[in-house]
C-alpha positions in Angstrom: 0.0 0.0 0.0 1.2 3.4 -1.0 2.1 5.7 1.8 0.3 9.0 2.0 3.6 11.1 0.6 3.6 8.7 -2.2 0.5 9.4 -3.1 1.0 13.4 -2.9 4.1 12.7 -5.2 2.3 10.7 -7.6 -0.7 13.5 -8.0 2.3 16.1 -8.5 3.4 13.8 -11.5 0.1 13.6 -12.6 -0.5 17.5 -12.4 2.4 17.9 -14.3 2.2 15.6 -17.1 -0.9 15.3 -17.8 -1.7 19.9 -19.4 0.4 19.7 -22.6 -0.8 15.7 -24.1 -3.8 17.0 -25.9 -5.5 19.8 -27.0 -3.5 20.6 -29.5 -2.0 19.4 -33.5 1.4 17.8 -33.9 4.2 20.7 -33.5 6.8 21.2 -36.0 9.7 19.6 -35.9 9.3 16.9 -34.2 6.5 15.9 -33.4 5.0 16.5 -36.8 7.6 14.0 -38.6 7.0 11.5 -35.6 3.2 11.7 -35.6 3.2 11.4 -40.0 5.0 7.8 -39.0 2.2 7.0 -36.8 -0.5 7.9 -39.1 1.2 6.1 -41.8 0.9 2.9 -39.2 -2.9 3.7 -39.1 -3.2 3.5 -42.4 -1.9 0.4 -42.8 1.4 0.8 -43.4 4.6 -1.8 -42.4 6.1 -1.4 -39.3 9.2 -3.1 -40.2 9.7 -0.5 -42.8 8.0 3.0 -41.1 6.6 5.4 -43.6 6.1 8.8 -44.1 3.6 10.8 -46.5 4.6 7.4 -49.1 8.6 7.0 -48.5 10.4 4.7 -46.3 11.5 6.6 -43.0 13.9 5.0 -41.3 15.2 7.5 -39.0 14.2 5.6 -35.7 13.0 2.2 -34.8 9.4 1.5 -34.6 8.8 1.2 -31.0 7.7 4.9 -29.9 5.4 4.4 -33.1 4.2 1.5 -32.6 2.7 2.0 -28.9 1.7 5.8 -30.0 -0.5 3.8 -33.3 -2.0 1.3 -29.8 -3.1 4.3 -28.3 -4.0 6.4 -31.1 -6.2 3.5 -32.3 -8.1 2.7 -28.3 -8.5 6.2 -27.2 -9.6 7.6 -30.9 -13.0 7.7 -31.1 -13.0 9.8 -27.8 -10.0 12.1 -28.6 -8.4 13.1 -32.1 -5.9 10.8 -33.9 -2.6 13.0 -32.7 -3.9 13.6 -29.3 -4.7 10.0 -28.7 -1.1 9.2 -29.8 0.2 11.6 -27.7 -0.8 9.9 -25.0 1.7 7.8 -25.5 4.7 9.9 -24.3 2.6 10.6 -20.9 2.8 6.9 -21.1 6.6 6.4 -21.2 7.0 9.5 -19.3 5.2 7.5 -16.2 7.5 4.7 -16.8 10.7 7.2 -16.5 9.5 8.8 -13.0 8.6 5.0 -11.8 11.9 3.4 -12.5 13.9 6.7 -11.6 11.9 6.2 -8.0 13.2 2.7 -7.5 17.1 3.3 -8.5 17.0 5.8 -6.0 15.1 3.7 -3.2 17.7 1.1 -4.4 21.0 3.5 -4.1 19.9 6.1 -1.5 17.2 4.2 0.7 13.3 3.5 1.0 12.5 6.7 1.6 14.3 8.2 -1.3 12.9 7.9 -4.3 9.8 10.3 -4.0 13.2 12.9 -4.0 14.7 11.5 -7.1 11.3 12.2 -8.8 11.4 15.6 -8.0 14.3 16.4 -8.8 14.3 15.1 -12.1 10.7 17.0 -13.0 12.2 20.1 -11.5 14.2 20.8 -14.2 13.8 23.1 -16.8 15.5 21.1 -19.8 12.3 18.1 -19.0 9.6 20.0 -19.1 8.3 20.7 -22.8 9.8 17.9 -24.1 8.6 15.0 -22.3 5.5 16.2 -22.7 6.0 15.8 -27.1 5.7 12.7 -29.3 9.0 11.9 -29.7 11.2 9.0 -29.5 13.6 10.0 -27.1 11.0 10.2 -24.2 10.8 6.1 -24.7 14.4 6.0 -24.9 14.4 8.2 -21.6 12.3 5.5 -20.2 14.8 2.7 -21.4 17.6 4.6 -19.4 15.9 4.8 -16.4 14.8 1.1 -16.4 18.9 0.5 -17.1 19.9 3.0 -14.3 17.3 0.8 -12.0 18.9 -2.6 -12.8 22.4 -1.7 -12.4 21.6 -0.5 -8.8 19.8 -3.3 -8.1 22.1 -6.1 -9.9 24.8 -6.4 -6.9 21.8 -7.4 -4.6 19.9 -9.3 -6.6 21.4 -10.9 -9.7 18.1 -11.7 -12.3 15.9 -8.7 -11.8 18.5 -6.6 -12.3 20.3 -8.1 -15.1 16.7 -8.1 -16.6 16.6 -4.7 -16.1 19.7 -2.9 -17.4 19.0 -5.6 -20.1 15.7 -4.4 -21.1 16.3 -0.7 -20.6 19.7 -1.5 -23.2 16.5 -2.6 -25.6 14.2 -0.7 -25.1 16.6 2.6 -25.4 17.5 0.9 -28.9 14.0 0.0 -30.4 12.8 3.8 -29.4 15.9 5.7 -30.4 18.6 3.3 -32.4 22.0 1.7 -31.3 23.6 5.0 -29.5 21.7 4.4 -25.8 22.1 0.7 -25.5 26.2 1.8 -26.5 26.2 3.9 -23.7 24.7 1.5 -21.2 27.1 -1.8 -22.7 30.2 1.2 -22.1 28.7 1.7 -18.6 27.9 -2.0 -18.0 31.8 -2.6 -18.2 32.9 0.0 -16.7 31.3 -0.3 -13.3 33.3 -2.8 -11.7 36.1 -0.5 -12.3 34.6 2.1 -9.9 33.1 0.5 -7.3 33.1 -2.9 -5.6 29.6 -3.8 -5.4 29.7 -4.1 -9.3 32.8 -6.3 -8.8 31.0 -9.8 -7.6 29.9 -13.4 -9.5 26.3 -11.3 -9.0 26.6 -9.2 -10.7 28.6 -11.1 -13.9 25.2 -13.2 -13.4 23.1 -10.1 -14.0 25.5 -9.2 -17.1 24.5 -12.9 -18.8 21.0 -12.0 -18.0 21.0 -8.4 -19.5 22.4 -9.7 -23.2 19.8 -12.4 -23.2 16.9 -9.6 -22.1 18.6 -7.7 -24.5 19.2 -9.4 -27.8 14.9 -9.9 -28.8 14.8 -5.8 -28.6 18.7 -5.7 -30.0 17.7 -8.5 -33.0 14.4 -8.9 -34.2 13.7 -5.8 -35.8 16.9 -5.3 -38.0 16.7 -8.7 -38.7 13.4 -8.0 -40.4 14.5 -5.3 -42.2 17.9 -6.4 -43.4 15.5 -9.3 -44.6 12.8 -6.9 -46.1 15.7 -5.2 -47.8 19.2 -5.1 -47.1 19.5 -1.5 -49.0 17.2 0.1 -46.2 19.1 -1.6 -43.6 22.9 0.0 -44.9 21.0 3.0 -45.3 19.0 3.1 -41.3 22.4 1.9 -39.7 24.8 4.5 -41.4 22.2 7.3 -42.2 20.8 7.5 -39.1 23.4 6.3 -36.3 26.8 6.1 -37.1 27.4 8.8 -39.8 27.5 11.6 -37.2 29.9 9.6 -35.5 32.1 8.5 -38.0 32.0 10.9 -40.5 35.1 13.7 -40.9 32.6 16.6 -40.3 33.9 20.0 -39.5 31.7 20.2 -36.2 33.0 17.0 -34.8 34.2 17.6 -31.4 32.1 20.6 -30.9 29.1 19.3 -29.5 30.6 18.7 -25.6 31.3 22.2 -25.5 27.4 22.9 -26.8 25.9 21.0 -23.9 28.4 22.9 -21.3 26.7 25.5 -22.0 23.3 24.2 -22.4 23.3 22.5 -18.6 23.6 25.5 -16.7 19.4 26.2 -17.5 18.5 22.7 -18.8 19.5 20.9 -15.9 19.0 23.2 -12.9 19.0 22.7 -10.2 19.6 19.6 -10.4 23.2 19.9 -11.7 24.1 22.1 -8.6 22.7 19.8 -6.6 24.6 17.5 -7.7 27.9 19.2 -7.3 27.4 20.2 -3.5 26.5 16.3 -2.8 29.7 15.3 -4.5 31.7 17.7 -2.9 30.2 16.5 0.7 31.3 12.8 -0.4 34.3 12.0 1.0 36.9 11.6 -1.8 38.8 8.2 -0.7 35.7 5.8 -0.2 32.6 7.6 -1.0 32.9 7.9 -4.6 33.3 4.4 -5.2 30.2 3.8 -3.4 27.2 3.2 -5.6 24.7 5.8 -5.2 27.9 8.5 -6.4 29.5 5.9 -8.9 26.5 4.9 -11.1 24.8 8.5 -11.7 28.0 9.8 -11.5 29.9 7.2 -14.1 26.4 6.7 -16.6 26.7 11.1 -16.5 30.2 11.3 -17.5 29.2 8.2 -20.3 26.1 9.5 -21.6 28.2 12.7 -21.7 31.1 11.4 -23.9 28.5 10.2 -26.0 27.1 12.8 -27.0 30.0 15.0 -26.8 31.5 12.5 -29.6 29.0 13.5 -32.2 28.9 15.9 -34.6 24.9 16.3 -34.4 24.3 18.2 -31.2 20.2 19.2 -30.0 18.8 20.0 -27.1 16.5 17.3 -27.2 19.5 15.0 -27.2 20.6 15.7 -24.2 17.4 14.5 -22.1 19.8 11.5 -20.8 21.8 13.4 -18.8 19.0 14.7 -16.5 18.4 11.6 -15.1 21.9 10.5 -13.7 22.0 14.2 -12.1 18.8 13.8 -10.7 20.2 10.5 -9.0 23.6 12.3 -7.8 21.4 14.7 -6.3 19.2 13.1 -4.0 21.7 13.4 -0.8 22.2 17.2 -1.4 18.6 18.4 0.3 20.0 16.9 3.9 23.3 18.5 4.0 22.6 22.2 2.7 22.7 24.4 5.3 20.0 26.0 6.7 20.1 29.7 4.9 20.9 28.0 1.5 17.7 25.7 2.5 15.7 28.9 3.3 17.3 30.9 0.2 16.2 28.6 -2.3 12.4 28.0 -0.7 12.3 31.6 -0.8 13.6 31.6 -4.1 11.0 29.3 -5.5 8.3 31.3 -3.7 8.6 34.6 -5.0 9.9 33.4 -8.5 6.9 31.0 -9.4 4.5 33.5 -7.6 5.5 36.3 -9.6 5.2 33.6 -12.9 1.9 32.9 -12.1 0.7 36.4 -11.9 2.1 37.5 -14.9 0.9 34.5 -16.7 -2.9 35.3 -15.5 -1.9 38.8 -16.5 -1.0 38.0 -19.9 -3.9 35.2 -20.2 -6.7 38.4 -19.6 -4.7 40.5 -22.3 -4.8 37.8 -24.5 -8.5 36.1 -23.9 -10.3 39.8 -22.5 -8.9 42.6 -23.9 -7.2 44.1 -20.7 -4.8 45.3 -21.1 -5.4 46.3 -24.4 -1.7 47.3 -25.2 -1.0 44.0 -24.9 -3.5 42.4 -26.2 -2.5 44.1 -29.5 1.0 42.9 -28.9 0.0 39.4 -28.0 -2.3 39.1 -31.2 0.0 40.8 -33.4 2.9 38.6 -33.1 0.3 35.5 -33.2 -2.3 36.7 -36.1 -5.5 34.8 -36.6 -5.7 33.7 -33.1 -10.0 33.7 -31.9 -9.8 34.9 -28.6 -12.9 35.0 -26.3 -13.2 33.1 -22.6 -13.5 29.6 -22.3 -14.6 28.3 -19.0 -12.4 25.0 -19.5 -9.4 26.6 -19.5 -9.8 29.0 -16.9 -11.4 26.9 -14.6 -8.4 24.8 -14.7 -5.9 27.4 -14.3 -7.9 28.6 -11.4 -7.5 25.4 -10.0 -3.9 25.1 -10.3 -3.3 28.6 -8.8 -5.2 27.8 -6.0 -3.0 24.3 -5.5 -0.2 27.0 -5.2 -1.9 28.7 -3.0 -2.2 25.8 -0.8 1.2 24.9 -1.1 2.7 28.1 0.3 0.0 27.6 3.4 0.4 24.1 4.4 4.1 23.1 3.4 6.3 23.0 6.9 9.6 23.0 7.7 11.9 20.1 6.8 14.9 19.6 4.4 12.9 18.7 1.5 10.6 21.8 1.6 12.0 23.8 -0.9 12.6 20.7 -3.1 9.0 20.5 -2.7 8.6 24.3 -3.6 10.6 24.1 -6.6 8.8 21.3 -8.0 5.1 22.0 -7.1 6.0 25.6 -8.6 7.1 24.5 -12.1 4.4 22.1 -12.2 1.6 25.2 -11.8 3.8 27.1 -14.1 3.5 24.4 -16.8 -0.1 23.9 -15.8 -0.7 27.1 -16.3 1.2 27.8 -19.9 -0.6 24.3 -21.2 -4.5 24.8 -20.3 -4.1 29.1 -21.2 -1.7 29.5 -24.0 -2.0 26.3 -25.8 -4.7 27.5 -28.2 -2.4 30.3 -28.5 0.7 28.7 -29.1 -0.8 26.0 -31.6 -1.9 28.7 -33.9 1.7 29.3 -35.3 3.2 25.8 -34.6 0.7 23.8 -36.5 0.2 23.3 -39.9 -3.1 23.0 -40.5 -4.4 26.0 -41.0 -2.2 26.5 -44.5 -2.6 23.4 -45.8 -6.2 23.3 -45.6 -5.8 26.2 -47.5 -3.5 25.3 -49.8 -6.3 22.6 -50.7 -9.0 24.7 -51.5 -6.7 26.0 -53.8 -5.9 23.1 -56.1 -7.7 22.5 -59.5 -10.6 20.6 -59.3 -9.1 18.2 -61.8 -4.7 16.8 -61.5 -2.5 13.8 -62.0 0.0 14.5 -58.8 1.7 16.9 -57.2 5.6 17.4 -57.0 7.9 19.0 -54.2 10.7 20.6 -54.5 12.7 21.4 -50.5 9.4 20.3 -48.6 10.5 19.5 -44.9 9.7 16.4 -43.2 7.5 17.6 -40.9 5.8 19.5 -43.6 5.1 16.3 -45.7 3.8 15.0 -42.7 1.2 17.3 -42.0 0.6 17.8 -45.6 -0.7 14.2 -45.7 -2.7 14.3 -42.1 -4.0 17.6 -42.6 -4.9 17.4 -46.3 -4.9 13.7 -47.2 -1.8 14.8 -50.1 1.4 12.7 -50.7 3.6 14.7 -53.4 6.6 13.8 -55.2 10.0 14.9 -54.4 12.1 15.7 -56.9 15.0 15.9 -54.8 14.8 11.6 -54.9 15.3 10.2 -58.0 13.0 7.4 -57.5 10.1 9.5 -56.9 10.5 12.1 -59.3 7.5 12.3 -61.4 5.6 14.6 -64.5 3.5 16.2 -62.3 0.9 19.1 -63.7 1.2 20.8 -60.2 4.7 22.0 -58.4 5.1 22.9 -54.4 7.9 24.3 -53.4 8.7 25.7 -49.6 11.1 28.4 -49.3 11.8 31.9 -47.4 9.8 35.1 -48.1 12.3 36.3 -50.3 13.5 32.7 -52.2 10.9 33.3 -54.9 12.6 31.4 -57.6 10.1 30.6 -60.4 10.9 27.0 -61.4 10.2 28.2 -65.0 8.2 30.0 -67.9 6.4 26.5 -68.3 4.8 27.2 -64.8 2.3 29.6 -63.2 1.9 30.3 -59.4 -1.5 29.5 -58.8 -1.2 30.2 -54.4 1.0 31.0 -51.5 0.3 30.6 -47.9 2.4 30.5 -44.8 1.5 29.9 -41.0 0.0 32.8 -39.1 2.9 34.6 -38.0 5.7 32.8 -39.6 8.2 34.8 -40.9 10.5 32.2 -42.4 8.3 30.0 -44.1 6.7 30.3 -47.5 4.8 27.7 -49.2 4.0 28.4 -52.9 1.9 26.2 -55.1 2.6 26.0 -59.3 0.4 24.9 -62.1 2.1 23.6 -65.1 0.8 25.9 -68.3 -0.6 23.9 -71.2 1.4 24.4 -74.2 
């Protein structure tokens, strides 16, 4: 039976994963290139060989798509297609928080792992992107089930080799062959740090966690290689190993890029982090596994990273879990006006958010004030404003769990973890249910390509492309029902009567005399996008 903290936790994990999963279309990049996979799958498409608007898309493994298509196709008739999918990232998300709980019940004590939790949803680089369909949230979930068995694996042998074993798979059928690397790298490296790792245990749990391993690690591939070994060279190369192998002038660049990008992304757990190693005693203590593991999979997942000449944001969701782990001690040992600092800190910042937010929601839904209002709708043109009871009612909601906070939170060494995390999660709250209407307005594409279909002749053969995006021949096929015909691949190159080309307000290169621009669109309030539709002239 859960205890009554646990269950407080868990609702503040609900409250802030759940405003953000629906309510609005598939975002560009990422979420619209991952959701035009998953529509292809309900379509009927292969998932050996995913698809997107008609080609082969083999830039991930199936796995985030194929339980995103499950949901999608249960929860549809009560919610749309992409915001049934969605779902599916809350989903995995659950699965990350659960198993980060139990590594650090297993490294720090039973009444740990609520701490671990909030730590990791405290920090700013986790919040909009685990709540996005994207593949990396699964593989997040596949790290955590790793981080989980390796703690676990010195104690007892076969749940914990099944762990790190599964999270190796499941990190490679979500995201490809970089995260299970990084776990087999961390694997080995282990009983070099710390005794516990270094017992006929834990070489038990190893044999365990490559046969828990190989069905993720083989079946797939296998398929594919056997559907078409010219896809396979192309998924393995294209899409894993040529950032890594590939003389690039941006090798070596990237672990200086997520320097920089820790500082905001993972505070505060990354200063957390710091002080507890800096209270561990240097001779022993750091071969002791609650600082060895976060500490050694950080410093791998790191290198990793670091070693590729492709460097994102988004990529660097990995790290935030071995800090959140490293962390867990600090709370206990800061003193007691850091303690109050940083409660006070979260107060006044997170109260001051939330006004301003409500501030900005009535200038944006009411009119008042009307300065910015004009701003607000000006930078975000076509945008219906009005009050909606749904929204507001929620928000009101969440300010008044705030509210609540402040009163009835006491004094003890994990109040202003508490704070920190109950603040961002009425932040979020907030941003989701008031500005999401707002926000989807510019970061969808439906709006133009439901335009750009009224506009077609009544009567055509096909549609070409020339530079259309990913994401936007994603959308262009869920939005409009249209698959076009690149002509930057020679193998779907066709003699098409219509031509759309995407390019920059100013790219207006007319792809020739033979050719007549019969529309151009762009998103509300996109300033870099143009989409611009051609008819072929009859001779």
């Amino acid at each position: 039976m859960m205890s009554r903290r646990t269950w407080l936790v868990t609702l503040l994990c609900a409250a802030w994963l759940l405003p953000g999963l629906v309510g609005h279309d598939p975002w560009k990049p990422d979420e619209a290139h991952t959701f035009g996979v998953v529509y292809e799958l309900l379509r009927g498409g292969s998932w050996v060989v995913p698809a997107l608007a008609g080609e082969p898309f083999l830039d991930k493994p199936p796995l985030l798509h194929l339980t995103a298509a499950a949901f999608a196709r249960v929860l549809s008739p009560a919610l749309p297609l992409h915001d049934a999918a969605r779902l599916a990232a809350g989903a995995w998300m659950a699965l990350v928080f659960a198993f980060t709980a139990a590594a650090s019940r297993e490294l720090h004590g039973t009444d740990h792992g609520a701490l671990a939790v909030l730590l990791l949803l405290g920090c700013f680089g986790l919040v909009v992107r685990s709540h996005q369909l994207i593949t990396d949230v699964a593989m997040l979930a596949g790290f955590a089930m790793a981080y989980y068995g390796f703690a676990l694996a010195p104690r007892r042998a076969l749940p914990g080799g099944y762990w790190f074993g599964t999270g190796a798979g499941v990190g490679f059928l979500a995201n490809g062959p970089v995260a299970p690397l990084a776990i087999a790298a961390l694997a080995a490296l282990l009983p070099l740090l710390g005794r516990s790792w270094r017992s006929a245990n834990y070489a038990r749990a190893a044999a365990l966690a490559a046969a828990a391993a190989a069905p993720w690690l083989l079946v797939w591939p296998l398929m594919l290689r056997s559907h078409s070994p010219e896809l396979f060279g192309q998924w393995l190369w294209e899409a894993n190993f040529k950032d890594y192998l590939a003389a690039t002038a941006g090798f070596g660049e990237s672990a200086f890029y997520y320097l920089k990008l820790l500082p905001w992304y993972g505070f505060p757990a990354w200063l957390l982090a710091l002080w507890a190693l800096w209270r561990t005693p240097r001779r022993d203590g750091w071969s002791e596994p609650r600082v060895a593991l976060p500490l050694a999979g950080f410093l791998v997942t790191f290198a990793a990273l670091g070693a590729s000449a492709d460097a994102r944001e988004l990529y660097a969701l990995p790290l935030l879990l071995p800090l959140a782990l490293l962390a867990v001690p600090a709370p206990a040992t800061l003193r007691r006006g850091a303690s109050n600092a940083w409660y006070w800190f979260s107060v006044m910042t997170w109260t001051f958010f939330i006004i301003v937010f409500w501030v900005y929601w009535s200038g944006l839904e009411l009119g008042v004030p009307e300065r910015l209002h004009r701003h607000l709708h000006a930078i975000r043109p076509g945008y219906e404003y009005g009050f909606r009871w749904l929204p507001f009612t929620v928000g009101v909601l969440y300010t008044a769990t705030w509210c609540a906070v402040l009163v009835l939170l006491r004094k003890s060494v994990e109040r202003p973890v508490i704070a920190w995390a109950a603040g961002i999660t009425v932040m979020w709250g907030l941003l989701a249910v008031l500005f999401v209407g707002w926000a989807d307005n510019v970061k969808s594409y439906r709006a133009v390509f439901v335009e750009m279909k009224r506009a077609l002749p009544k009567k055509f053969q096909c549609i070409a492309s020339r530079e259309l995006g990913d994401p936007q021949r994603a959308s262009l096929r869920y939005f409009a029902d249209i698959i076009t015909y690149r002509e930057e691949i020679p193998a779907r190159r066709r003699d098409c009567d219509l031509l759309l080309v995407q390019g920059g307000p100013r790219d207006d290169a007319h792809p020739g005399r033979q050719w007549k621009r019969i529309w151009e669109g762009r998103r509300p309030g996109d300033k870099d996008e143009r989409y611009r539709l051609y008819q072929r002239v009859k001779k």
